[in-house]
Backbone as a ProteinNet text record, in pm:
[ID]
protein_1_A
[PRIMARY]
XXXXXXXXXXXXXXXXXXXXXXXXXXXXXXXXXXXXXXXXXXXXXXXXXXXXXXXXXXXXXXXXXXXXXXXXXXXXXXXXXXXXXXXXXXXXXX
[TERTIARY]
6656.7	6720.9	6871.7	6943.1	7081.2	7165.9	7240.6	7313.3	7405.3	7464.1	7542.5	7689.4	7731.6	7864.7	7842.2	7725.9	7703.1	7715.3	7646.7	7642.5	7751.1	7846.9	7958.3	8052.9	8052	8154.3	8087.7	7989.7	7951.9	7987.4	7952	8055.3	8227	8266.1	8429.8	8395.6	8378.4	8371.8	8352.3	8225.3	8222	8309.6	8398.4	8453.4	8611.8	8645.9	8753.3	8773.2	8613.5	8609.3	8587.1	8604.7	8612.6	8736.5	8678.1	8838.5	8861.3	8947.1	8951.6	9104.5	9185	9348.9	9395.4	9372.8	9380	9533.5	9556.6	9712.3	9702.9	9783.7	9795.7	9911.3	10022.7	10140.5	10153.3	10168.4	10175.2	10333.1	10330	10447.4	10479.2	10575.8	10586.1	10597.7	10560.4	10576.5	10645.2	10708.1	10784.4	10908.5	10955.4	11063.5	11053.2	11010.4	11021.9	10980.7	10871.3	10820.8	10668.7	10579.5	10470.6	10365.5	10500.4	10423.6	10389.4	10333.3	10322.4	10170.4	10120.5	9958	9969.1	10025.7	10015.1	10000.2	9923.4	9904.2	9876.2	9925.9	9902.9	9810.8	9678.4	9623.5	9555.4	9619.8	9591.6	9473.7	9369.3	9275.8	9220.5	9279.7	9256.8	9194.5	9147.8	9072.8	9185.1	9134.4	9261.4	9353.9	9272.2	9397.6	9456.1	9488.4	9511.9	9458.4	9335.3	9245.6	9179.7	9180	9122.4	9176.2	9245.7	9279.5	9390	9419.2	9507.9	9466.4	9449	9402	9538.4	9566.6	9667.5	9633.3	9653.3	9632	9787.1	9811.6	9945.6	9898.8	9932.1	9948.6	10031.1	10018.8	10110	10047.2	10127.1	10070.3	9951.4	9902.9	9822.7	9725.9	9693.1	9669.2	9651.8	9543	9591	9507.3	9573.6	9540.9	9559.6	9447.1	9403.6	9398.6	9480.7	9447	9407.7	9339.9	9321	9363.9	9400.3	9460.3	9398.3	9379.5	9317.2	9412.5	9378.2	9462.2	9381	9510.2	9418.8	9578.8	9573.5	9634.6	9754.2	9726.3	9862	9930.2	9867.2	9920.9	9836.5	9949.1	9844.3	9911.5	9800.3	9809.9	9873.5	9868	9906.2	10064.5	10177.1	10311.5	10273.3	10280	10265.4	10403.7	10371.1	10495.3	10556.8	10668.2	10738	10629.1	10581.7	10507.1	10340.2	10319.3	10174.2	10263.3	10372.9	10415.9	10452.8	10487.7	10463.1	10338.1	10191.4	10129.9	10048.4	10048.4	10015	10075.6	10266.5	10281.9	10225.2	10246.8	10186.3	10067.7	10006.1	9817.5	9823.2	9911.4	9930.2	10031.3	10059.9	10147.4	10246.8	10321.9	10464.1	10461.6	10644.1	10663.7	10676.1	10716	10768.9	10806
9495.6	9616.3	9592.8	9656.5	9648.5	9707.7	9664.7	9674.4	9757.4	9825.2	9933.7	9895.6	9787.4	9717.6	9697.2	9652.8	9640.1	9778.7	9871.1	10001.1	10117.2	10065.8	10112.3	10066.9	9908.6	9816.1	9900.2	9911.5	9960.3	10113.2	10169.7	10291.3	10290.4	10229.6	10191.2	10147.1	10082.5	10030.3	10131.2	10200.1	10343.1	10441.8	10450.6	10567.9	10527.3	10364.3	10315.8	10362.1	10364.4	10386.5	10515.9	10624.2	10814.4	10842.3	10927	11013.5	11107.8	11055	11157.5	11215	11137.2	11183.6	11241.4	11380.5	11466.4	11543.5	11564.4	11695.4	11810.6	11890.8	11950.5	12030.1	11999.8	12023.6	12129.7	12249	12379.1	12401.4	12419.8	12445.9	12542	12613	12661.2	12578.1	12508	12445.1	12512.4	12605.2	12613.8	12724.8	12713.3	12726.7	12947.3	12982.6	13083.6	13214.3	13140.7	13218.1	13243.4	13147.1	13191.1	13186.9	13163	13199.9	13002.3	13033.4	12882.3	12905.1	12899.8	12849.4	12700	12617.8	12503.9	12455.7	12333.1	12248.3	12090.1	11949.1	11839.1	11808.4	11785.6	11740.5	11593.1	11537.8	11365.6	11405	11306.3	11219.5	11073.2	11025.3	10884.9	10852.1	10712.9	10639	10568.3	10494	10450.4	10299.2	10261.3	10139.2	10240.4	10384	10400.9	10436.1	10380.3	10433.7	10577	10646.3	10772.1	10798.8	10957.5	11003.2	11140.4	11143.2	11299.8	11383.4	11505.8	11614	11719.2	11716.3	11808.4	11925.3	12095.2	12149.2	12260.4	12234.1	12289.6	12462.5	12547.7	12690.6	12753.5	12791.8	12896.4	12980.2	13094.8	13238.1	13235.6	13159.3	13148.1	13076	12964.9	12872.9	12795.5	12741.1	12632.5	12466.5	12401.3	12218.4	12177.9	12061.6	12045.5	11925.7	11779.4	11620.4	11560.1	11450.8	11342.5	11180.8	11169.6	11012.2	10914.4	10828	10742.9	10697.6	10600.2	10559.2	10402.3	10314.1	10210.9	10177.2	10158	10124.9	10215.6	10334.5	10424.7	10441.6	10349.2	10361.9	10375	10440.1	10485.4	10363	10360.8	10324.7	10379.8	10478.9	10623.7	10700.1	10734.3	10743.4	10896.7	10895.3	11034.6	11115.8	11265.9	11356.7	11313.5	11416.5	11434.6	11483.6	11574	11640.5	11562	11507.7	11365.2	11262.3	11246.9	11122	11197.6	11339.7	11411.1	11404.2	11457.7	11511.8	11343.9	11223.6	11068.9	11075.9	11055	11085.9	11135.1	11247.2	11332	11298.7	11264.5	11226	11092.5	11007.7	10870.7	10913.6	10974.4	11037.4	11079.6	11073.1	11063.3	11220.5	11204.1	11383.9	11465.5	11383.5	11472	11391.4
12164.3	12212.4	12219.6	12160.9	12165.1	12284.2	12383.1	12468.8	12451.8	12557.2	12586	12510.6	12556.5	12454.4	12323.7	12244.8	12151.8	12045.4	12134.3	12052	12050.2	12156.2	12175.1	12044.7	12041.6	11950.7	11823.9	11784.1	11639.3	11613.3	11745	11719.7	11675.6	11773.7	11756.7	11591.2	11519.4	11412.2	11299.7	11320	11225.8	11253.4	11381.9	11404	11309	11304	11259	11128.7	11017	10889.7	10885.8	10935.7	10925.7	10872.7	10812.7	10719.9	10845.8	10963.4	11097.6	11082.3	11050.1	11045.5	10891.6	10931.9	10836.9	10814.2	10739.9	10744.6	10600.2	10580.3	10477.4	10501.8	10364.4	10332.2	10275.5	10281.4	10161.5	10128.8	9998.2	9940.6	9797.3	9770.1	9664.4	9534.6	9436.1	9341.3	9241.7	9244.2	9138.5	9189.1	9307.4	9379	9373.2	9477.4	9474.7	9363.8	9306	9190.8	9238.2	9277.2	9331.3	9482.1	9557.1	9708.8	9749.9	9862	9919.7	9911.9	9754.8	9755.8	9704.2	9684	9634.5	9772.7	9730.4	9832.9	9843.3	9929.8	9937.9	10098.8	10087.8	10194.8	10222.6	10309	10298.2	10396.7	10388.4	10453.4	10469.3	10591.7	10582.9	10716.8	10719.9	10837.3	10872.8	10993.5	11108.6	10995	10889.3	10842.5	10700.9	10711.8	10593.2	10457.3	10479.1	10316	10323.8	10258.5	10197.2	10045.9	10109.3	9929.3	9971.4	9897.1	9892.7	9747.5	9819.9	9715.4	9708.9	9611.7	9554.8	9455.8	9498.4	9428.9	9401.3	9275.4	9189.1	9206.5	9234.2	9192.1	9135.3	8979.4	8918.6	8874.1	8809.6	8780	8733.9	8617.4	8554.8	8525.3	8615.1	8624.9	8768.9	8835.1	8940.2	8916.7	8905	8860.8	8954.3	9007.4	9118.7	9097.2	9185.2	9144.9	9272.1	9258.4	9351.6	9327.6	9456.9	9421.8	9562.1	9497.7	9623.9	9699.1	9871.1	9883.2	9948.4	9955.5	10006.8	10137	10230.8	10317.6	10341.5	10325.6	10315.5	10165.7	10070.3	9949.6	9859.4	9746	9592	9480.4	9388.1	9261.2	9189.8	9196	9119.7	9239.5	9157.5	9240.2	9275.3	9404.7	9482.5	9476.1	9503	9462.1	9634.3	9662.2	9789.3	9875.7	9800.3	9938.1	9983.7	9872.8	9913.4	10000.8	9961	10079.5	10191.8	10203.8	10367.1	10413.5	10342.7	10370	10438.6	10394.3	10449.4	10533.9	10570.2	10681.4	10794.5	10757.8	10857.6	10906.6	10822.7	10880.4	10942.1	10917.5	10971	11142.2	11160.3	11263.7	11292.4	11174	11160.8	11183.1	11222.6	11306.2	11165.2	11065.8	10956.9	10826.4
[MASK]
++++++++++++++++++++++++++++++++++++++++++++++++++++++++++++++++++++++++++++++++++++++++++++++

């Protein structure tokens, strides 16, 4: 039978690995031509790893990417607004 500390510590442990610190950045991508539907939304667990989903909106079209992350960082070079949108989910004011 596992003990009250025990099942606590394994909680703390799964709760560490949750995509819990979330944000999402909206912005116009192509400067005043199509509204603030574009968007950068990070999701990560408490050391940093998840992903950011980025979706581009123009007239005709919306392209949608993902990039992993492993400690707050990508493999792949994030725009301005993916390095707000980590920020932000990591705590930063801005």
């Amino acid at each position: 039978m596992l003990t009250l500390e025990s099942r606590l510590a394994a909680t703390r442990r799964d709760l560490a690995m949750a995509l819990r610190h979330v944000s999402v950045v909206r912005y116009d991508a192509f400067g005043d031509r199509g509204g603030r539907f574009s968007f950068s939304a990070a999701l990560l667990d408490d050391a940093g790893d998840g992903l950011v989903i980025t979706s581009i909106h123009a007239r005709s079209e919306t392209r949608t990417y993902l990039k992993g992350l492993s400690a707050g960082d990508s493999d792949i070079t994030l725009s301005p607004e993916e390095m707000q949108a980590v920020r932000l989910a990591r705590g930063a004011d801005s």
